[in-house]
C-alpha positions in Angstrom: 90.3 98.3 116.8 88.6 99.9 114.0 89.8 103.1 113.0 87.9 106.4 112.3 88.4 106.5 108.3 88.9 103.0 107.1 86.3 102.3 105.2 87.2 105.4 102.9 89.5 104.9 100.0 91.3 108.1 98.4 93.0 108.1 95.7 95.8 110.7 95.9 97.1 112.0 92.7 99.3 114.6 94.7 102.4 115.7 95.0 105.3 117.7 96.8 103.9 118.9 99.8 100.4 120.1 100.3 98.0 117.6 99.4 100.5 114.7 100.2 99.9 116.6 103.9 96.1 116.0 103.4 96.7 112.6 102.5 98.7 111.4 105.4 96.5 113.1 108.0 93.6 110.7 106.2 95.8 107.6 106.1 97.1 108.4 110.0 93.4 107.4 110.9 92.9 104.1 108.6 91.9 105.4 105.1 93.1 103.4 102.2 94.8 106.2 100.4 96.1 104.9 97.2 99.3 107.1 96.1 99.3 107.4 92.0 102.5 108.5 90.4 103.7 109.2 87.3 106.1 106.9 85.1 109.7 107.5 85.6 110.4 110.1 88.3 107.5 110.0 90.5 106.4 112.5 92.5 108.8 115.6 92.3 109.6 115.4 96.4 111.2 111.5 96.0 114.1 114.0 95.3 113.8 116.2 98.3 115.4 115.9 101.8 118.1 114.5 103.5 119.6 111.2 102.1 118.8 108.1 103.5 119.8 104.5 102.6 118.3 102.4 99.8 117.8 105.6 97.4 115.5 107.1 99.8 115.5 110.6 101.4 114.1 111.5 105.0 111.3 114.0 103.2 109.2 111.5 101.4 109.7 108.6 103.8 108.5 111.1 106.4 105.5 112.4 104.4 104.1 109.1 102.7 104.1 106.8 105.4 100.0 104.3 105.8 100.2 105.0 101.9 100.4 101.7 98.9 101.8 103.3 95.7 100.7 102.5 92.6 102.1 104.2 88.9 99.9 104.0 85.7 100.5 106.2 82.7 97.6 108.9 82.9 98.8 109.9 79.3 97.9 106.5 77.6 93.7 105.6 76.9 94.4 102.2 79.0 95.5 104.4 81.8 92.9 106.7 82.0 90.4 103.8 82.0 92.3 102.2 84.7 92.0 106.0 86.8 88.8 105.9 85.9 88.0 102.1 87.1 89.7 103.3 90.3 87.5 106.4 90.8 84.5 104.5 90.6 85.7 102.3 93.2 87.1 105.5 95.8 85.1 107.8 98.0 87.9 110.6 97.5 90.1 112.4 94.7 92.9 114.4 96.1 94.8 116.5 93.8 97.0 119.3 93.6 97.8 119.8 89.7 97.9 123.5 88.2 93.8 123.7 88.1 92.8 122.9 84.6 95.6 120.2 83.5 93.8 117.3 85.0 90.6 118.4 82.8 92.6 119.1 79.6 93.6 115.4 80.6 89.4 115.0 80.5 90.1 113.9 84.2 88.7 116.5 85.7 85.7 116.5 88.5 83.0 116.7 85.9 84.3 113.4 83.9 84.6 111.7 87.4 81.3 112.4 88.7 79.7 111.7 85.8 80.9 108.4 86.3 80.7 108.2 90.2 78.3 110.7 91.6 79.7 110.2 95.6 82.9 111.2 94.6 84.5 114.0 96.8 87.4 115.1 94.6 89.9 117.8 96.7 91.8 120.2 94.9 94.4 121.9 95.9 96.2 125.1 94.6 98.0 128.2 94.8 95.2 130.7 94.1 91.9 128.4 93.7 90.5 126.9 90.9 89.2 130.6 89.1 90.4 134.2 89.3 93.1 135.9 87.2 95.8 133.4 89.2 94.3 130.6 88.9 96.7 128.8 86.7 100.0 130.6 88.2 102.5 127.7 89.2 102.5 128.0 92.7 105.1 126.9 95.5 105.2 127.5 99.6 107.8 130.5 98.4 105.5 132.3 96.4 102.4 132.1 98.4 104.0 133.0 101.6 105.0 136.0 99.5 102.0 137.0 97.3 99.3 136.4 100.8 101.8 138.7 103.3 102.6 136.5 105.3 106.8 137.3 104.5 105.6 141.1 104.6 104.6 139.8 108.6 107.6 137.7 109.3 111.5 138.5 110.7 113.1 140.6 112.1 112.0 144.3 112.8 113.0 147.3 110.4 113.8 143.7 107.8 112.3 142.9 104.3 110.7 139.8 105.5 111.4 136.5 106.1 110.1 133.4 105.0 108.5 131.2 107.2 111.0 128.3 108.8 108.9 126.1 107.5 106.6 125.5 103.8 103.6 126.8 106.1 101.6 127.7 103.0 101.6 124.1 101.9 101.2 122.8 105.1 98.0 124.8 105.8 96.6 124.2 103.0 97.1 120.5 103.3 95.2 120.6 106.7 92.2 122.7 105.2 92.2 119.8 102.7 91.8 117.3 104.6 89.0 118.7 106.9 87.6 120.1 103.8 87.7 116.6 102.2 85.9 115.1 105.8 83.3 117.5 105.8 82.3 116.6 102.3 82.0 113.0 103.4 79.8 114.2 106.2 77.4 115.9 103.8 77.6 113.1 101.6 76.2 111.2 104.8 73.1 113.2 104.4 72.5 113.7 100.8 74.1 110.7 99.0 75.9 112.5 96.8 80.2 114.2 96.5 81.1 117.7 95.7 84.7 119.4 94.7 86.6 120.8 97.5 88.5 123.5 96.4 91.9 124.9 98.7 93.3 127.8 98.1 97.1 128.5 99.5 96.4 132.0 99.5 93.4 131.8 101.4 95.0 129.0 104.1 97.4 132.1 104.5 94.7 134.7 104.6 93.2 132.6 107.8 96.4 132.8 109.5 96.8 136.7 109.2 93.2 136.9 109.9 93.7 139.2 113.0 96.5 141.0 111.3 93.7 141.9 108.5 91.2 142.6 110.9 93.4 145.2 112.6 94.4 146.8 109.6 90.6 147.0 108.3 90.4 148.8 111.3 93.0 151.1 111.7 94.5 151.2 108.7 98.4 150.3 109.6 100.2 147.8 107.2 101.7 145.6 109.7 105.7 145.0 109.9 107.8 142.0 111.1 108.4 142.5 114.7 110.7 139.8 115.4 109.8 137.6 118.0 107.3 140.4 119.4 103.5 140.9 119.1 101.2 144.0 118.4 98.5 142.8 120.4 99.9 142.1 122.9 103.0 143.5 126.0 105.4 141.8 126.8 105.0 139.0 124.7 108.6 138.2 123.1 111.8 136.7 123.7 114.6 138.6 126.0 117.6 137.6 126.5 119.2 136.1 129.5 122.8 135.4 131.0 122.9 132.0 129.5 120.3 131.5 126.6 116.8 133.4 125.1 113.4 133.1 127.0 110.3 133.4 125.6 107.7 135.6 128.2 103.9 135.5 127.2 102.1 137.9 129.8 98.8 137.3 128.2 96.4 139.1 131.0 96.2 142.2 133.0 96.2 139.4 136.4 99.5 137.6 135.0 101.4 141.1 134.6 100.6 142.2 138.3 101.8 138.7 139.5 105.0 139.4 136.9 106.3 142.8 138.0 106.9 141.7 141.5 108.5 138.2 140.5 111.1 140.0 138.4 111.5 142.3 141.1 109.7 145.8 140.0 106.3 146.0 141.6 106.4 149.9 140.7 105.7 149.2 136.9 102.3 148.0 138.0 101.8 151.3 139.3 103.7 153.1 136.1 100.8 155.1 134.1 102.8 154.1 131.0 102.5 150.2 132.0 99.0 150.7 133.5 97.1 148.6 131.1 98.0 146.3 127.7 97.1 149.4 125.6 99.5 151.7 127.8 102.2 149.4 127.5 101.8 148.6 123.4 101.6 152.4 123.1 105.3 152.7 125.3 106.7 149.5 123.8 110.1 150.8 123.2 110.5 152.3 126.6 109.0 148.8 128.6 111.4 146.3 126.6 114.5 148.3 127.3 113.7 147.7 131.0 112.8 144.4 131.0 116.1 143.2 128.9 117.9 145.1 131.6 116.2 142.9 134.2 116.3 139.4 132.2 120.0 140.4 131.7 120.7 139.8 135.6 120.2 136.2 135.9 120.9 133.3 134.0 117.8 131.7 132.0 117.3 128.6 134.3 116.8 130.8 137.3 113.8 133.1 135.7 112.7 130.1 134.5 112.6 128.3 138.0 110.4 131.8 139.2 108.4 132.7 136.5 107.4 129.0 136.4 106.6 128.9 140.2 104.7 131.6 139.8 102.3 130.3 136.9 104.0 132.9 134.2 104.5 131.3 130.6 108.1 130.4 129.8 110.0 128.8 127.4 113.5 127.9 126.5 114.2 128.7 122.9 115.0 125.1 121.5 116.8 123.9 118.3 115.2 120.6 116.3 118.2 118.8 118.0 117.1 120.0 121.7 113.1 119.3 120.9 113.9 115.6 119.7 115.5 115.2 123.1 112.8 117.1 124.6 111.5 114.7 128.0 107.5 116.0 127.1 108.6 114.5 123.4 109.9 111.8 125.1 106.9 111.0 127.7 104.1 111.5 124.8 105.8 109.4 122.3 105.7 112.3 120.1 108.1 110.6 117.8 107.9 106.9 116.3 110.2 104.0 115.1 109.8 102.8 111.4 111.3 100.0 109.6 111.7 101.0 106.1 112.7 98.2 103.4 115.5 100.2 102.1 116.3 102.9 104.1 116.2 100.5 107.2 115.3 102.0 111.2 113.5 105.0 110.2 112.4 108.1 113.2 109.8 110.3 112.4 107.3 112.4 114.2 103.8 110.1 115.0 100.3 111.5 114.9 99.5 114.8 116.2 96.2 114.1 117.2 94.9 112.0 120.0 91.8 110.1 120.0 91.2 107.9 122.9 89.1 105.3 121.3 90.3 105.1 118.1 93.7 106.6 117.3 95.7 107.2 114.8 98.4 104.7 114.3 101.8 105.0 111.9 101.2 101.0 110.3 103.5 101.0 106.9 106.5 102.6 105.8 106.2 104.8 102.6 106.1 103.0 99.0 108.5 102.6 96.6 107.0 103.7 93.0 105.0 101.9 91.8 105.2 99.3 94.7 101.8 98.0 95.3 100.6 98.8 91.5 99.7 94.7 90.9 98.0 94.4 94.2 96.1 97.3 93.4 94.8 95.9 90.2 94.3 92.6 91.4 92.5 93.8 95.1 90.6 96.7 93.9 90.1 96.7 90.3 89.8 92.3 90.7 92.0 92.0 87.4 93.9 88.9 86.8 97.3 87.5 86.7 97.3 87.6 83.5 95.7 91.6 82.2 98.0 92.8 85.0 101.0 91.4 83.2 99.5 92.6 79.7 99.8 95.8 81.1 102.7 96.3 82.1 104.2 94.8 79.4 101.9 97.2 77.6 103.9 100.2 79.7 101.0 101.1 80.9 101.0 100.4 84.3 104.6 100.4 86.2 106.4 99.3 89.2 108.0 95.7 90.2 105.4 93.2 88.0 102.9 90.8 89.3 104.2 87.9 91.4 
């Protein structure tokens, strides 16, 4: 079956989280995505995550699975031809340096499409590639601080919280890669690349674009609210005899079904309660109640009636209850990997279905350096022989030619 993307080839200077994101996302669908490292250490994340065996940890085996690795010394003049060689050859440059180190390397977009005119090269970064924070170093931390979106998050009357997971990086991978897929599209049209530029802040912006919105409006700095939400009541977690629940009463029909399945068919009738403005505007006074009620029963029994009667629910699950999870389990949400070193590997598969031509999890994340001869010999067509010059040279590293 041919996949959606394999006749594109990116080569993927990334590292830590964000535009390896983008990379997989590309490679899940059949793009050759050529991972190029530095010498020695790598990238920074082959230090990150959870031990596994062979030297590897869960983090990178997770992220930088459909991947061949290849490591080449961007610092020497052989391996900046060899980039160079290997841009003319790829439809996509994805980076995610501090903007303007790859072009005080000289290479930057300009150098490479002077040389290769289709290229689409992707960067991403903390602030974008101009502004007065363009060259501010720039992890998930600092972005989900500097955009609001810890002002936003945790529990009411708090400081903040950061997000449970590196949702800056992880947004701004996914706007890469759409990014990078409609410049291919263009490129369909008018022959030629362009630069993608992702901005972390901005991925974060789009998130709290309603929260913006409101405040453009009305002028209140929103506030974490724990599990709660402005816009709309009740719409939060409540606690129950045996474990939380999570109630989303999204509609003025689903709250007159609501009242009488908890038993309180007066609220409907309540001027306080009337409508989802009323009952924002008497928040305080309308959770108090409902906790009472939720506090009755035991969380598999309001789950049995709210479900019955077509009310959202949801059981508050750990990562250990979701991986046993029976919808996890009936999708095949999560995949088996063999890894050479680290052995039987789970991790979760591709999160988007297509029904023709899917996404598929095919090869088990590199090693450095690992597929650095086959690279030169497949793509760049160098022989046995210039291979081993360089990496006797050091230019190029990772286990030798054959």
């Amino acid at each position: 079956m041919r996949m959606p993307l394999e006749d594109i080839t990116v080569l993927d200077l990334s590292h830590a989280l964000a535009g390896p994101h983008a990379s997989t996302m590309l490679a899940d669908f059949g793009a050759r995505v050529i991972k190029l490292e530095t010498p020695g250490a790598g990238d920074i994340a082959r230090a990150w995550g959870s031990p596994l065996p062979g030297g590897e940890n869960s983090y990178f085996v997770a992220l930088h699975r459909n991947k061949k690795g290849i490591s080449i010394d961007l610092k020497t003049e052989e391996g900046k031809a060899l980039f160079f060689a290997l841009a003319e050859k790829a439809d996509v440059i994805l980076e995610n340096f501090r903007p303007g180190a790859l072009e005080r390397l000289g290479l930057g977009y300009e150098a490479v499409k002077a040389r290769n005119p289709r290229i689409v090269y992707t960067s991403v970064s903390g602030f974008g590639q101009d502004g007065p924070y363009r060259e501010r170093a720039a992890l998930d931390l600092i972005l989900q601080a500097e955009s609001g979106m810890i002002s936003v998050t945790g529990a009411e009357g708090s400081h903040g919280a950061r997000c449970g997971v590196s949702i800056a990086d992880l947004t701004a991978g996914m706007y890469a890669a759409f990014g990078t897929l409609l410049a291919l599209r263009a490129r369909e049209t008018t022959g030629e690349g362009q630069r993608v530029d992702v901005s972390m802040l901005e991925g974060q912006m789009s998130l709290l674009n309603i929260m913006i919105s409101a405040y453009l409006a009305d002028g209140e700095v929103p506030q974490p609210m724990g599990t709660a939400y402005k816009a709309l009541l009740p719409y939060q977690t409540f606690r129950t005899q045996t474990r939380d629940l999570a109630l989303a009463v999204g509609s003025e029909k689903l709250w007159k079904i609501f009242c009488p399945v908890i038993g309180r068919p007066d609220l409907t009738d309540d001027p306080r309660f009337a409508t989802n403005q009323h009952r924002t505007r008497h928040r305080q006074a309308l959770v108090r109640i409902l906790q009472e009620i939720f506090l009755t029963r035991s969380y598999e029994d309001w789950e049995k009636a709210l479900l019955s009667a077509g009310i959202p629910v949801g059981a508050i699950n750990t990562v250990e209850e979701l991986v046993k999870h029976p919808q996890v389990a009936a999708r095949g949400a999560l995949v088996d990997m063999t890894h050479p070193r680290a052995g039987p590997v789970k991790m979760v598969g591709v999160p988007v279905r297509l029904s023709g031509t899917p996404g598929v999890v095919r090869t088990p994340s590199p090693s450095l350096g690992e597929h650095t001869a086959e690279t030169l010999r497949d793509v760049l067509g160098l022989d046995a022989a210039e291979i081993a010059r360089l990496f006797e040279a050091g230019v190029v590293f990772g286990p030798g030619p054959d």
